[in-house]
Structure formats: C-alpha cells, structure tokens
C-alpha positions as YAML, in Angstrom:
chain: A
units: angstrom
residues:
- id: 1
  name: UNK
  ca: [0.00, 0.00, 0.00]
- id: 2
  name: UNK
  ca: [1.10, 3.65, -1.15]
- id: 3
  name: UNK
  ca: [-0.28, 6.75, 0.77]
- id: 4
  name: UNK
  ca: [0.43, 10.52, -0.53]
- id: 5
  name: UNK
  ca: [-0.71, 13.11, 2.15]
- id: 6
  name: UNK
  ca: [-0.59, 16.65, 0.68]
- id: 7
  name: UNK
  ca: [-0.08, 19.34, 3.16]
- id: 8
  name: UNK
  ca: [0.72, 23.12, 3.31]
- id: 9
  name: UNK
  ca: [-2.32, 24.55, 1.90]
- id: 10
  name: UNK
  ca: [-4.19, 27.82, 3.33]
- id: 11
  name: UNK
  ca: [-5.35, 31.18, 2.44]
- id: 12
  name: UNK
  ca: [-3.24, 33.89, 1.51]
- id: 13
  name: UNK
  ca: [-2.98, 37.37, -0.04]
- id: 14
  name: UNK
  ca: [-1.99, 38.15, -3.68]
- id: 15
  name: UNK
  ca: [1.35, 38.24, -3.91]
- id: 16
  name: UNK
  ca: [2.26, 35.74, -0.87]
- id: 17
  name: UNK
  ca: [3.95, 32.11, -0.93]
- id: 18
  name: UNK
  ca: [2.87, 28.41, 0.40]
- id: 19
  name: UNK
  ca: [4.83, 25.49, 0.38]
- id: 20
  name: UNK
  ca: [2.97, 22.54, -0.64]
- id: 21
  name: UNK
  ca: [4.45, 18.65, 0.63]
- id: 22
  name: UNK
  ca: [3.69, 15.75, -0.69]
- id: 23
  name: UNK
  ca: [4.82, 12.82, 1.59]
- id: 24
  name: UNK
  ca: [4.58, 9.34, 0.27]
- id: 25
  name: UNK
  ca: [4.26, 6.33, 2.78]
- id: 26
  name: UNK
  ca: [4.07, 2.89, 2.56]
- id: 27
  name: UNK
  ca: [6.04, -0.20, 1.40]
- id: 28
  name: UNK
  ca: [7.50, 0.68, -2.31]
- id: 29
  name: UNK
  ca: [10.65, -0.25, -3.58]
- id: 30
  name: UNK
  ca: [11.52, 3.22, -5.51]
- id: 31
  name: UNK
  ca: [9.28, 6.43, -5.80]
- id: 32
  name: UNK
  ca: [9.91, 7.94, -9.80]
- id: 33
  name: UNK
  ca: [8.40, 10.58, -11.43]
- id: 34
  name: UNK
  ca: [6.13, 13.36, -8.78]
- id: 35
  name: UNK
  ca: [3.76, 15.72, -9.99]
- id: 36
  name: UNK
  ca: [1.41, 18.48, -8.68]
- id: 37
  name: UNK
  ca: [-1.91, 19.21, -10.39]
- id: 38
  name: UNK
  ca: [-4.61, 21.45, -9.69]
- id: 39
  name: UNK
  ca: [-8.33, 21.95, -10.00]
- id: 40
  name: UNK
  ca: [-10.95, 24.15, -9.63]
- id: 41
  name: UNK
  ca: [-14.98, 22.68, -9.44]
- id: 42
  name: UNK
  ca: [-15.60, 22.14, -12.99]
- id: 43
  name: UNK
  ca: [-12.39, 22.98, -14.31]
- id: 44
  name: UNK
  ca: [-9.85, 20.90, -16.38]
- id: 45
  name: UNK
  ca: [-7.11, 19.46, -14.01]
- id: 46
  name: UNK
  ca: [-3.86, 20.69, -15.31]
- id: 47
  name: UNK
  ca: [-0.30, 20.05, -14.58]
- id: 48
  name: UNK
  ca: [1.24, 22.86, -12.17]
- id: 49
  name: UNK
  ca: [4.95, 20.77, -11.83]
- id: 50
  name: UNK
  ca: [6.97, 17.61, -12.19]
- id: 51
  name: UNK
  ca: [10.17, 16.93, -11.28]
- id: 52
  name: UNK
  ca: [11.79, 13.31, -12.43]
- id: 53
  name: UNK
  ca: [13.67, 10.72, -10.67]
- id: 54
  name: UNK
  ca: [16.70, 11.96, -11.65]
- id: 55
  name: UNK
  ca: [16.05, 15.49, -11.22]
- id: 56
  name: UNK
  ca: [14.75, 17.06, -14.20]
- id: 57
  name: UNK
  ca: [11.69, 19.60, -13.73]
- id: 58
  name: UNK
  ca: [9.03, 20.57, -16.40]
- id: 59
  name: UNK
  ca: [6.02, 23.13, -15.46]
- id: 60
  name: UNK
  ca: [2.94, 24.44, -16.60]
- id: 61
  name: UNK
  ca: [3.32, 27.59, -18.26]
- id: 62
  name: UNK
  ca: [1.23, 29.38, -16.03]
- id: 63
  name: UNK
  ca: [3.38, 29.12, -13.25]
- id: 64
  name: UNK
  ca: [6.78, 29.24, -14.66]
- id: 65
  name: UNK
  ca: [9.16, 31.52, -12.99]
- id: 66
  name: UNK
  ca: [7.20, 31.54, -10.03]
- id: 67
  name: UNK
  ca: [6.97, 27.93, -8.41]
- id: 68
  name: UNK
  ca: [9.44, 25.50, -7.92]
- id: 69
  name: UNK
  ca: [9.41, 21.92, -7.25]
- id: 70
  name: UNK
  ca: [11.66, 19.73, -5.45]
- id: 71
  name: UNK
  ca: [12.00, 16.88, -3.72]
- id: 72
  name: UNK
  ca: [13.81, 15.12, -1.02]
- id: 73
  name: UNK
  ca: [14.37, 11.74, -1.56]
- id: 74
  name: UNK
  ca: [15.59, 10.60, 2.04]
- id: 75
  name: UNK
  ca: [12.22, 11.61, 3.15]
- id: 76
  name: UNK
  ca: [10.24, 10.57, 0.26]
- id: 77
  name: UNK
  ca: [8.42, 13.63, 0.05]
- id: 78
  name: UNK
  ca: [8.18, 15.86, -2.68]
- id: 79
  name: UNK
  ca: [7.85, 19.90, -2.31]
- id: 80
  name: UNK
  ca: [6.10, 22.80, -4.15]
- id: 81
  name: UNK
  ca: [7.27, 26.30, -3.71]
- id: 82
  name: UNK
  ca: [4.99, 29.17, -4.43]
- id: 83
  name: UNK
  ca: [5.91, 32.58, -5.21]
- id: 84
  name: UNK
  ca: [3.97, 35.66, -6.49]
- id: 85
  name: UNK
  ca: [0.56, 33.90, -6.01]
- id: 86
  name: UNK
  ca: [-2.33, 35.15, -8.21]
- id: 87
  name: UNK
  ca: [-5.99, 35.07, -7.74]
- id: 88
  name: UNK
  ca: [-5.77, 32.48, -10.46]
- id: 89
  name: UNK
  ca: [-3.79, 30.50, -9.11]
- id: 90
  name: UNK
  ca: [-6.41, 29.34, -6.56]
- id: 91
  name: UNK
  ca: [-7.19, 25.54, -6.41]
- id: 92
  name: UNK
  ca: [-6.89, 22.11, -4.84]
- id: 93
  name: UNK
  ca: [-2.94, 20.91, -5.50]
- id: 94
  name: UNK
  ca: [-3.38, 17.47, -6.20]
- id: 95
  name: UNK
  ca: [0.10, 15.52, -5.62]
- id: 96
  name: UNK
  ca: [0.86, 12.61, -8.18]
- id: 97
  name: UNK
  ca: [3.61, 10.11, -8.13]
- id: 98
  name: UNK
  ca: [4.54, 7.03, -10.21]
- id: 99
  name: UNK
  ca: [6.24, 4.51, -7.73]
- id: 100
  name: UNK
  ca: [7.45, 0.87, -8.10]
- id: 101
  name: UNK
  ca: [5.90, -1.38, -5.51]
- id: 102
  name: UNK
  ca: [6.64, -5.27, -6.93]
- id: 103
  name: UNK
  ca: [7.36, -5.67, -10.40]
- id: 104
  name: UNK
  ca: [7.20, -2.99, -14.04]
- id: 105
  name: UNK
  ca: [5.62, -0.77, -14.83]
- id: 106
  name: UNK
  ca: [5.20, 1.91, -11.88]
- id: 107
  name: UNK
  ca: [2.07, 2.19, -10.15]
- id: 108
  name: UNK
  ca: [0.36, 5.51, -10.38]
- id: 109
  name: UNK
  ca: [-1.00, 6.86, -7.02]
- id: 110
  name: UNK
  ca: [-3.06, 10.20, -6.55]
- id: 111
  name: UNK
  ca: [-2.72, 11.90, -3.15]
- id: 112
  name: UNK
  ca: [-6.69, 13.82, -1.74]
- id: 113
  name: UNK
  ca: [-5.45, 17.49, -2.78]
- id: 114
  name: UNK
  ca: [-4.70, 20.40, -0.53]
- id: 115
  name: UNK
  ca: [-6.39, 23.23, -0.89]
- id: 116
  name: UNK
  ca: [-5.23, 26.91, -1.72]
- id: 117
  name: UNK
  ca: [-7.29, 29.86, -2.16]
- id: 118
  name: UNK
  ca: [-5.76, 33.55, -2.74]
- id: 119
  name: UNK
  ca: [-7.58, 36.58, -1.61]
- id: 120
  name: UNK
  ca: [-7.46, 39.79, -0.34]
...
C-alpha cells in the first residue's frame, strides 16, 4: 500500500507564498516521477509541476518563474514552492507520483489534494 498526504495549503494574499508537501508512505521499492496538479470545481485538471527521478523539472506555463518543485528523496516527500501567487492561481494541488511497488511498470498513485485559495 502507497499513501500521498498533501499538506501546506491555506489562504493567503496576492502576492504571498505556500509550500505545498507531498509525503509518500508505505512499502515501495523506488518512488519515480512526482507531480502536482490542480483543479478548480468544474475545471480541467492541469499540470502545475513535475520533477523526475533523476532530477529534471518541467512546469505548466502558467506558473513558470514563479513555483518551484523539489523533492527530497531521504524523506520521500516531494515539495512545491509558491511565489507571487495570483488570484488564479487558486485551487486544490493534487500531488501525483509514479512509484514501483513489486514488479514494471510503476504504479500511479493520486494523493486527496490540498487546498489553496488567494484573496485579499
């Protein structure tokens, strides 16, 4: 079994930062690819960030320049910085991973969201 728990959420003011974590749990022999989504009620989910096994880092282009994933292999956890947030930028952060348990391929495992709403 394979647990993500998404924390860090809240409300902030335009302009402000979070820091979103995504820590996987469980019994898994290697944890790959990460990725945070979001969604809004009745919206498209779209990719915010991922960041590969090995490092590498792709985002949407909406957030480009202003977020920044990581991730922290020792702890299994995976991290999303967030800079300059928008009014648009409000959503649930859904975390993502693709993580070998027993066997190929990876198993992909969604984590509940966290929620983040800007205001003012």
């Amino acid at each position: 079994q394979v647990e993500l728990v998404e924390s860090g959420g809240g409300l902030v003011q335009p302009g402000g930062s979070l820091r979103l974590s995504c820590a996987a749990s469980g019994s898994f022999w290697g944890l790959r690819d990460i990725a945070w989504y979001r969604q809004t009620p009745g919206s498209q989910r779209e990719l915010v960030a991922r960041i590969r096994y090995n490092g590498d880092t792709n985002y949407g282009e909406f957030v480009k320049g202003r977020f920044t994933i990581s991730r922290d292999n020792e702890k299994n956890t995976a991290y999303l910085e967030m800079n300059d947030l928008k009014f648009e930028d409000t959503a649930t952060y859904l975390c993502n991973i693709d993580v070998i348990i027993s066997g190929w391929p990876a198993r992909n495992v969604w984590g509940q969201g966290t929620q983040v709403t800007v205001s003012s």
